[in-house]
C-alpha positions in Angstrom: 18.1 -14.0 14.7 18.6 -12.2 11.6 22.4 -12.1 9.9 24.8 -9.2 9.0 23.5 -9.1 5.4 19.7 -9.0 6.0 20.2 -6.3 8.8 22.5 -4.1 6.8 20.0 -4.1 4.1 17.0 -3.4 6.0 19.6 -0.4 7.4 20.1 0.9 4.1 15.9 0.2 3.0 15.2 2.6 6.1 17.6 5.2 5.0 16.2 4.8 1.6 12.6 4.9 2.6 13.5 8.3 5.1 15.5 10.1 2.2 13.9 9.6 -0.4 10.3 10.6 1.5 12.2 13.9 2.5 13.7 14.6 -1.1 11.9 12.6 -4.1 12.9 10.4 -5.9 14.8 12.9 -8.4 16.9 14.9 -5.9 17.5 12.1 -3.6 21.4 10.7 -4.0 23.2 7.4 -3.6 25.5 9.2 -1.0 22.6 10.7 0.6 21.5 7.4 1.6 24.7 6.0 2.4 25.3 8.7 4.8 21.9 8.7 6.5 22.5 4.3 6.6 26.0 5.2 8.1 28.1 3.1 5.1 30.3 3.5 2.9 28.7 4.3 -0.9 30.7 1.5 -2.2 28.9 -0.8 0.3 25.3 0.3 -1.4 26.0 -1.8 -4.7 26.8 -4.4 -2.9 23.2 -5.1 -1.9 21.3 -2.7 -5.0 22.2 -2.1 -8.5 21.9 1.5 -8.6 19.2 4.4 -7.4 16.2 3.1 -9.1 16.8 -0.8 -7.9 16.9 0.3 -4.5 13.7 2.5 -4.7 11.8 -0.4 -5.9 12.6 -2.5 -3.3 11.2 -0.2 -0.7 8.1 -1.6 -0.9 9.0 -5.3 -0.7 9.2 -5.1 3.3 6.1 -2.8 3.8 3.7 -4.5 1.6 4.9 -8.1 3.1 3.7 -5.8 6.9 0.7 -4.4 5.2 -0.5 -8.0 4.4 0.2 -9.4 7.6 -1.6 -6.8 9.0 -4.3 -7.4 7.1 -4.5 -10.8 7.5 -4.5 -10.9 11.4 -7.7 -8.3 11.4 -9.4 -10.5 8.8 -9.2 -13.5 10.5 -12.1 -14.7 12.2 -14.7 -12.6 10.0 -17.0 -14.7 7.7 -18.8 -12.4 5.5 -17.9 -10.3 2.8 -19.7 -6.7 4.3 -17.3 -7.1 7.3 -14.5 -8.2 5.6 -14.8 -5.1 2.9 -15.1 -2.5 6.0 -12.2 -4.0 7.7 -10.0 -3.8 4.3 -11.2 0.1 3.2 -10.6 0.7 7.7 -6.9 -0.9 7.1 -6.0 0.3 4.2 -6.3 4.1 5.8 -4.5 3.2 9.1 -1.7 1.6 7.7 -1.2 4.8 5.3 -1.7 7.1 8.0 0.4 5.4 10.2 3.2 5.2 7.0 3.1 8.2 5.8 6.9 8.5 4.5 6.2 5.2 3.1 2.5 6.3 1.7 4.2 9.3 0.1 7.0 7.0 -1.8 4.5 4.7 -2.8 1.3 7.2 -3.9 3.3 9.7 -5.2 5.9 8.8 -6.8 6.0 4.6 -7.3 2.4 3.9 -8.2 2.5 6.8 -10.9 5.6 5.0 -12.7 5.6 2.4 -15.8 8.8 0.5 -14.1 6.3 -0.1 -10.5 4.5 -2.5 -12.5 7.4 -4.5 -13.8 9.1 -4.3 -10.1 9.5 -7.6 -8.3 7.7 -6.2 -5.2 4.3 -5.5 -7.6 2.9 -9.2 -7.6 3.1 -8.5 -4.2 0.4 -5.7 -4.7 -1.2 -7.8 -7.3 -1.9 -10.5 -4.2 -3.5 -7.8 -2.5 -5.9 -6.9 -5.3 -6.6 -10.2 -5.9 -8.0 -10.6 -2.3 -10.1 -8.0 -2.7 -11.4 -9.5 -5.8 -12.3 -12.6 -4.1 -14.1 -10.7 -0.8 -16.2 -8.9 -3.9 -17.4 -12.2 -5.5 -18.2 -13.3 -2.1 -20.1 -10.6 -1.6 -22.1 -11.7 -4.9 -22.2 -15.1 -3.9 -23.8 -14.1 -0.3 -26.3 -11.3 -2.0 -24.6 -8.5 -0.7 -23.3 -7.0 -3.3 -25.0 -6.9 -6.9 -24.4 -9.6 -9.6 -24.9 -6.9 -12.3 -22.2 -5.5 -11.2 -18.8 -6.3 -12.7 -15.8 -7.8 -9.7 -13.5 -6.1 -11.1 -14.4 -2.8 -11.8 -15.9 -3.1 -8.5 -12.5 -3.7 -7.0 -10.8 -0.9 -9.0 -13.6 2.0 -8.3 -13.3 0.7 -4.3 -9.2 0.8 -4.6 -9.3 3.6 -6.5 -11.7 5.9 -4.0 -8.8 4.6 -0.9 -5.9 5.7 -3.2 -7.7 9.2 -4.2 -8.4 9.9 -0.4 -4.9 9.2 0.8 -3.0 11.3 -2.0 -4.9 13.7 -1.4 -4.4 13.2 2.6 -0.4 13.8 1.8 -1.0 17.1 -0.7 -2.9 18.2 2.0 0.3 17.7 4.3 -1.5 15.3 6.3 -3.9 18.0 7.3 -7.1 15.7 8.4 -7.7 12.4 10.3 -7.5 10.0 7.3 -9.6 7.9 9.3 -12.3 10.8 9.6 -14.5 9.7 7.3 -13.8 6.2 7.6 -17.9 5.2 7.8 -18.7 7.5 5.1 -16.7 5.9 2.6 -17.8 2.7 3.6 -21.6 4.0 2.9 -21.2 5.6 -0.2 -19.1 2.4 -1.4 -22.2 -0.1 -0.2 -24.7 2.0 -1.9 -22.9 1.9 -5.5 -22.9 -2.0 -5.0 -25.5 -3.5 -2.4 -28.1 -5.6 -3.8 -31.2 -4.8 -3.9 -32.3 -7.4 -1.8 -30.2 -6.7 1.4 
């Protein structure tokens, strides 16, 4: 059972995560969120520094559930081909199925210096890193080509996910982000399949 302290924070994280989705980071307010957390303002600081401490700590609790996630539908799977399509399919449900969250993190954190020196961002860095080790996999098994650099291989494949859902939430969420889910996958392979398989 979880105490007083860690469920009043993750009160004020969801208040947090709803306002500033609704209003940006820029407009949103410190009283904003206490109001929508149902505390006193005083009782913020308490648990965050100021604005900015709190936004960065949004992501803390979603990529911890992103990697869970992750980790359950990759269990069991042995090769890097499956493993890769199960990543590019997870990484576009857990967006779509986050999108206040998605729009926090694609359009305002990940575009900011201060993301990358944010306590939560090694937790995105283990995330990358997994990818990186299904890619040399992949080059181990002969799937995907030797010639071919892991890490720019990594960073084109996170690169085309990120690109697709941004432009999923400037379209107001318009499409199925899943839509093309098999097409991606395709036009990924071809850019980095050996020649052999």
């Amino acid at each position: 059972m979880l105490n007083k302290k860690v469920l009043r924070k993750q009160q004020i994280l969801q208040a947090a995560l709803e306002v500033f989705g609704n209003s940006g980071f820029q407009t949103a307010g410190i009283s904003d969120i206490a109001r929508k957390a149902k505390i006193a303002e005083g009782t913020l600081y308490f648990y965050f520094k100021n604005k900015e401490d709190l936004f960065f700590s949004i992501p803390a609790q979603r990529i911890a559930e992103f990697c869970e996630g992750l980790e359950l539908h990759l269990q069991g799977m042995n090769e890097a081909p499956g493993k890769l399509r199960k990543i590019i399919w997870f990484y576009l449900y857990f967006f779509k199925t986050n999108p206040v969250y998605a729009r926090i993190l694609m359009l305002e954190m990940s575009v900011s210096k201060r993301f990358s020196k944010a306590i939560t961002f090694d937790r995105v860095k283990a995330f990358t890193d997994l990818v990186l080790g299904i890619i040399k996999e992949g080059q181990e098994e002969g799937f995907i080509r030797k010639d071919r650099d892991a890490c720019l291989v990594r960073d084109i494949l996170l690169a085309v996910l990120e690109y697709r859902v941004a432009r999923w939430l400037l379209n107001e969420e318009s499409c199925d982000l899943l839509e093309n889910y098999s097409e991606i996958c395709d036009f990924i392979f071809d850019g980095i399949k050996s020649k052999l398989t």
